[in-house]
C-alpha atoms as one frame of an Amber mdcrd trajectory, in Angstrom:
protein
 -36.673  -6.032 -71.266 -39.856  -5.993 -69.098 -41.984  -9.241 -68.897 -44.789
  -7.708 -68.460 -48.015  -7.894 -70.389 -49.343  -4.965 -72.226 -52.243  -5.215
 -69.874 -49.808  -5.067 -66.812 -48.055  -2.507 -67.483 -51.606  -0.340 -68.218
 -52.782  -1.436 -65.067 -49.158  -0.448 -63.284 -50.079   3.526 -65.253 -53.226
   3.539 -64.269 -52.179   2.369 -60.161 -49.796   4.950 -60.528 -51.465   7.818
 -61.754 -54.269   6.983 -59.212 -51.660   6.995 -56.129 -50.629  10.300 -57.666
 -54.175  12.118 -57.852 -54.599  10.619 -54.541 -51.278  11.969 -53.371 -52.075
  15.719 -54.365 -55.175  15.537 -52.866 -53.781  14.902 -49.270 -52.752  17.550
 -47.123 -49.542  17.702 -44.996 -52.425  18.041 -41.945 -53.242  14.447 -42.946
 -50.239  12.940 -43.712 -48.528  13.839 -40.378 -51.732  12.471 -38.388 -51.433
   9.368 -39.875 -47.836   9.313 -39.659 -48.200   9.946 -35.820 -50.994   7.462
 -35.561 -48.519   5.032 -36.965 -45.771   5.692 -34.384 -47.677   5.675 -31.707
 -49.535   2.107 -33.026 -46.463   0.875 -34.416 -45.133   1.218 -30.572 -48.058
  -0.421 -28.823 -48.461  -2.946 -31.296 -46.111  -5.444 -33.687 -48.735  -4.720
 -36.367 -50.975  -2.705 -37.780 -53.516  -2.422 -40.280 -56.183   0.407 -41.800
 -58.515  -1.330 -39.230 -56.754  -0.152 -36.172 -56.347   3.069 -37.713 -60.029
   3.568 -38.624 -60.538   3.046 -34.616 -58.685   5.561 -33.440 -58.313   8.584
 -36.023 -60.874  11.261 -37.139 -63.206  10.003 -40.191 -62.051  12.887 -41.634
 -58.938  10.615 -42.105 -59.676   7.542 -43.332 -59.613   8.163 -46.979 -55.695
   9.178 -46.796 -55.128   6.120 -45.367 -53.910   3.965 -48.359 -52.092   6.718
 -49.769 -50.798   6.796 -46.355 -49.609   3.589 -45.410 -47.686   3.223 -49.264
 -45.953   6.684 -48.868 -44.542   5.197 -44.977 -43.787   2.167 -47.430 -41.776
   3.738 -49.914 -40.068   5.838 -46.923 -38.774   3.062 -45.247 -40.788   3.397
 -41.889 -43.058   0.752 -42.817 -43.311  -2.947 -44.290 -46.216  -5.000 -45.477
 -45.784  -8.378 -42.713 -46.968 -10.750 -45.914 -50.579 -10.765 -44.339 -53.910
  -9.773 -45.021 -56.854  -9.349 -43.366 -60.391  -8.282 -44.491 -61.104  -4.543
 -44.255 -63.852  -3.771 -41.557 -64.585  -0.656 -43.641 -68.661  -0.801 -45.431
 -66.763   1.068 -48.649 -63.997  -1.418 -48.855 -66.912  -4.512 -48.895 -64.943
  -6.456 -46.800 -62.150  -6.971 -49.733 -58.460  -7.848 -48.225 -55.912  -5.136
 -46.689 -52.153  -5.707 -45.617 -51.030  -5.605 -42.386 -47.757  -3.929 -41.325
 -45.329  -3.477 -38.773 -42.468  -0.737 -38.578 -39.096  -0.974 -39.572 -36.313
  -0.760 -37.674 -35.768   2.896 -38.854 -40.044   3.707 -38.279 -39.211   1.997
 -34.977 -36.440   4.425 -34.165 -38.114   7.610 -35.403 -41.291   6.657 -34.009
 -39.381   6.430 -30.238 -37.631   9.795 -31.053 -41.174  11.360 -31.733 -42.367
   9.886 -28.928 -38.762  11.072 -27.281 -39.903  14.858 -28.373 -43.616  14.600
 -27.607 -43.104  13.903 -24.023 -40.365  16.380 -23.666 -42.543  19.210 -25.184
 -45.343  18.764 -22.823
């Protein structure tokens, strides 16, 4: 039986039918740039965050990037390091994001797309 509260488990609905909407609102255009952006980051640096990925992608891109970062999550290519640091977007007001770093699978797909990028061109 769950422990959680009544309230908890309205809140877990609501986060989930958010991530959802949010989900079905992002193309596969967007998806795969961030998912690139993340290799190629992941590669050059032992973490990451929405803040070095608001540097360096389109604007156009920015909003997918929560919805993002939680799909690379739940795919395995991703995990949260246990930090946070304060967004350095005006929307967010400065409230806290996570930081991440690839796993050892991202790692390994990320150096095969690299792999396949560099043998394409």
């Amino acid at each position: 039986m769950s422990r959680e509260t009544v309230a908890e488990r309205l809140a877990a609905t609501t986060r989930d039918t958010t991530l959802a909407a949010l989900i079905r609102r992002t193309t596969q255009w967007d998806r795969l740039l961030v998912e690139q952006a993340v290799y190629l980051l992941g590669l050059q640096h032992a973490e990451v965050s929405a803040n070095l990925m608001r540097e360096r992608l389109p604007e156009m891109a920015h909003g997918h990037l929560g919805v993002a970062f939680k799909a690379l999550e739940l795919g395995g290519i991703i995990e949260p390091t246990g930090q946070m640091v304060a967004s350095t977007s005006p929307a967010t007001k400065g409230h806290g994001i996570h930081v991440w770093t690839l796993t050892a699978r991202g790692r390994r797909l990320a150096e095969e797309s690299a792999a396949a990028t560099l043998e394409a061109a």
